[in-house]
N, C-alpha and C positions, 0 to 999 in steps of 0.2 A: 728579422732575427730577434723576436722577441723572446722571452724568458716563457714559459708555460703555468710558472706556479707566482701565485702573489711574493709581492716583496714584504720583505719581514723587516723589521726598526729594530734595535735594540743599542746599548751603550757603544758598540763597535763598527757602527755602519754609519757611512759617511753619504757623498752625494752620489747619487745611479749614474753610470752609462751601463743599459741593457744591450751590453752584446755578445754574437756567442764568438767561441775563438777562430779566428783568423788567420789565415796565413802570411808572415811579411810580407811575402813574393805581391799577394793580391793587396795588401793596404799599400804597398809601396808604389805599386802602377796604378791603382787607386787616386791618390794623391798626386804624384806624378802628371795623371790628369788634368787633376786641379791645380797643379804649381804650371800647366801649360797655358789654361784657358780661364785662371782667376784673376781681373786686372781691375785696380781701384784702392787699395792699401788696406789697412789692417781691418777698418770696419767693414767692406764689401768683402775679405774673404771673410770673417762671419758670418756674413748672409751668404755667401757659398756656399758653406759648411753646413751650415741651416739646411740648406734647400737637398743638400746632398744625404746629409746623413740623420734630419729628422721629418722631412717630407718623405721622400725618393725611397731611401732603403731603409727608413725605420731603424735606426740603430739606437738612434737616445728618444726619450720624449720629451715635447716641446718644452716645459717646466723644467726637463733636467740640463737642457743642454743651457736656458738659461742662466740657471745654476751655476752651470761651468765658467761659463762665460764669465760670470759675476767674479766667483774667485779668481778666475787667470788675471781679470784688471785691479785685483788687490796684489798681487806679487807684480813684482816690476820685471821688467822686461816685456818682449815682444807678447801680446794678450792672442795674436794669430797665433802667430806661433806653437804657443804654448797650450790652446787649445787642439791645433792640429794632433800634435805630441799624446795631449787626454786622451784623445778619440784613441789613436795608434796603439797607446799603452794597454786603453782599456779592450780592444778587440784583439791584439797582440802581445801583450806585454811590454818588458823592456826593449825585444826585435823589434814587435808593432810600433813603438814611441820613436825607434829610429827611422823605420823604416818610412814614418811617416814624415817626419821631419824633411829626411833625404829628398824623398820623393818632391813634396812640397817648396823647398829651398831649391834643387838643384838647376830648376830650369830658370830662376829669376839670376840665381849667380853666375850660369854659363853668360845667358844676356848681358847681363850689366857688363862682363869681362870681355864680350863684342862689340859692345855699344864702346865701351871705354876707347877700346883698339883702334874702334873709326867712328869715332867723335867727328871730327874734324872734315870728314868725307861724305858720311850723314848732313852734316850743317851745312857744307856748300853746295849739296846736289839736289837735297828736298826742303833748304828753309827751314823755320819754325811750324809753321803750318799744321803739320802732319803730329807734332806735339800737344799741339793748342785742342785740336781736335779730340785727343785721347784724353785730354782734363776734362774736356767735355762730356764727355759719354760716362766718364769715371764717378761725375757729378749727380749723376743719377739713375747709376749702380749702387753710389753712397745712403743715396737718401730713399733707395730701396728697401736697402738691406736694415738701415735704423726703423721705417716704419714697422720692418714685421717684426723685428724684435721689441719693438717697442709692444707692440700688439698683447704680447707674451712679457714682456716683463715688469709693465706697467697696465695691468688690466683693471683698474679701479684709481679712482681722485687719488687716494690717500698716494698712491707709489706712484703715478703720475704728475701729482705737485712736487713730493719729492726729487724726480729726477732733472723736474724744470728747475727749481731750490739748488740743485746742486751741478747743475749746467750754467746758471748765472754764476755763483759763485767761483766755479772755474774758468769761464770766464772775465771776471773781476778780478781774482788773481792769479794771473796766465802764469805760473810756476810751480815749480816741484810742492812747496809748501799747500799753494791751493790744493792739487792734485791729494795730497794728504788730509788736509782739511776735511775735502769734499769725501775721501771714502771713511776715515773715522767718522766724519759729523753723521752721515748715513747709517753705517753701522749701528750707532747709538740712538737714532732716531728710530730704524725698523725695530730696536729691541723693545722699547719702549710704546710705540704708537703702533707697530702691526702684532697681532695679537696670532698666537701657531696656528689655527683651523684657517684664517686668510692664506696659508703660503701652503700650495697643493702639497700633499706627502709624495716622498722619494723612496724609490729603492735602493738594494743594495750595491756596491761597487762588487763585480764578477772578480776580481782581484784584490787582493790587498797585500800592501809592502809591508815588509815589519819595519817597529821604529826603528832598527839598527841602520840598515843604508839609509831613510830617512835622513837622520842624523848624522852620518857623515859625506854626506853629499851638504848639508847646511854648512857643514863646518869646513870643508871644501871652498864654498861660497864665499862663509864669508874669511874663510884663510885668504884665498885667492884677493880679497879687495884690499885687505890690510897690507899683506906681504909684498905684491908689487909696485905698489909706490917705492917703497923702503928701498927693496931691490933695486927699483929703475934710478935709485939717485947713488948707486956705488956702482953700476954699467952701464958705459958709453955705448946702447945699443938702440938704435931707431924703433926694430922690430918688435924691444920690449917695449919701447916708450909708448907704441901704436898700439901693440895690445892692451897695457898698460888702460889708456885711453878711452878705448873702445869697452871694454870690459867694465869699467866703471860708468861710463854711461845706461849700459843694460843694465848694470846691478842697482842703480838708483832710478829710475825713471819708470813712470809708472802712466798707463795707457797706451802705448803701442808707439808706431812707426810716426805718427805725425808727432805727438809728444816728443820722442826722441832727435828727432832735424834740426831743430832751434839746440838742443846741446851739443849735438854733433858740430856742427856749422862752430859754434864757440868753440869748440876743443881746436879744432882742423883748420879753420881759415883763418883767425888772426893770427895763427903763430907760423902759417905761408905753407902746412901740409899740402895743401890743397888751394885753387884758385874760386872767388865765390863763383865766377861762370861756370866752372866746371862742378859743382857744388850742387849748383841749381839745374844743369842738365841735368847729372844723372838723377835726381828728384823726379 
């Protein structure tokens, strides 16, 4: 599904995904697919996603989908996720960005809400075993899916010392702060040290939002982070308190599902939501 005419640049055009429009029905079972048969956490469904929609059916090019990629792990929250969503929007629009979402989420949250149910019955009939196995295999799905991205988003020394510079560093300091560090210090280092003819050109986005919902979906965001704290301290309500919770972990954390476990785990287990065993199963 590629576009037929060259991509055109000017002040209004942002990063490509080249797709033509889609139908919900088909991005949603699409995905749906892939929320069946995608297993290994945030960075293996990128190389999913990769193999599905810039190998397989050609929808972005390799460059662009990196692209994407890049931006989804400067905004916090889930980085799968949220690129699922890219993909959905830009072949469907707002429908498509749900539709892919659904489709993608729904088969992990049925699970979890059966595993939840028979924790207990699971543990005593098959062991650990059958767990230990799935980390394994997950292990390298992982370090699949970073080689070929790596391939593509590091194709030269300069953005390859870079990314190693800013993988020591987060790991040096294993927190939200590093996490920031590491994407400003970058930011300011490609503006400076990689010069435009090095970063392949992009086409146009097939859609574009105007600022107005932009803009109040931000202000939504960050309404939503301010307000319910306040809120949760004049109602005696569990269900605010957990959304409350949850909702502030997405809104601050930034690289995906393994980044967010260590603050989750802090919000939920010492204050006795949750028990650490049960914690670390469903993980």
């Amino acid at each position: 599904m590629r576009t037929t005419t060259p991509p055109r640049h000017d002040s209004n055009e942002a990063v490509s995904l080249s797709l033509s429009p889609t139908s919900s029905l088909k991005i949603f079972l699409l995905f749906l697919r892939l929320g069946l048969t995608s297993f290994g956490g945030p960075i293996a469904h990128l190389g999913y996603f990769r193999e599905e929609f810039v190998h397989k059916r050609r929808w972005l090019e390799a460059e662009a989908y990196a692209q994407l990629v890049s931006l989804c792990q400067f905004l916090p929250g889930p980085a799968s996720s949220q690129v699922g969503m890219a993909i959905g929007w830009g072949a469907g629009g707002i429908r498509g960005a749900l539709a892919a979402w659904t489709g993608f989420t729904l088969p992990s949250a049925l699970a979890m809400a059966v595993f939840a149910l028979g924790i207990s019955h699971f543990e005593a009939s098959l062991g650990s075993g059958w767990l230990q196995g799935l980390k394994i295999v997950s292990v390298a799905i992982v370090a699949q899916a970073l080689l070929a991205m790596g391939k593509t988003a590091c194709p030269d020394r300069m953005r390859a010392s870079l990314a190693i510079a800013g993988m020591a560093l987060a790991l040096w300091i294993p927190s939200g702060l590093g996490q920031i560090a590491v994407i400003i210090g970058g930011g300011l280092l490609g503006y400076f040290l990689l010069s435009p003819p090095s970063i392949p050109p992009q086409g146009s986005l097939p859609r574009r939002m105007r600022p107005g919902p932009g803009i109040l979906m931000l202000a939504v965001w960050l309404g939503l982070l301010l307000v319910l704290p306040m809120v949760g301290r004049f109602l005696d309500s569990p269900a605010l308190d957990q959304w409350n919770r949850f909702y502030r972990t997405g809104s601050l954390v930034f690289g995906g599902g393994h980044v967010v476990l260590p603050l989750l785990e802090a919000e939920l287990v010492p204050r006795g939501l949750i028990s650490e065993d049960l914690f670390l199963a469903g993980y």
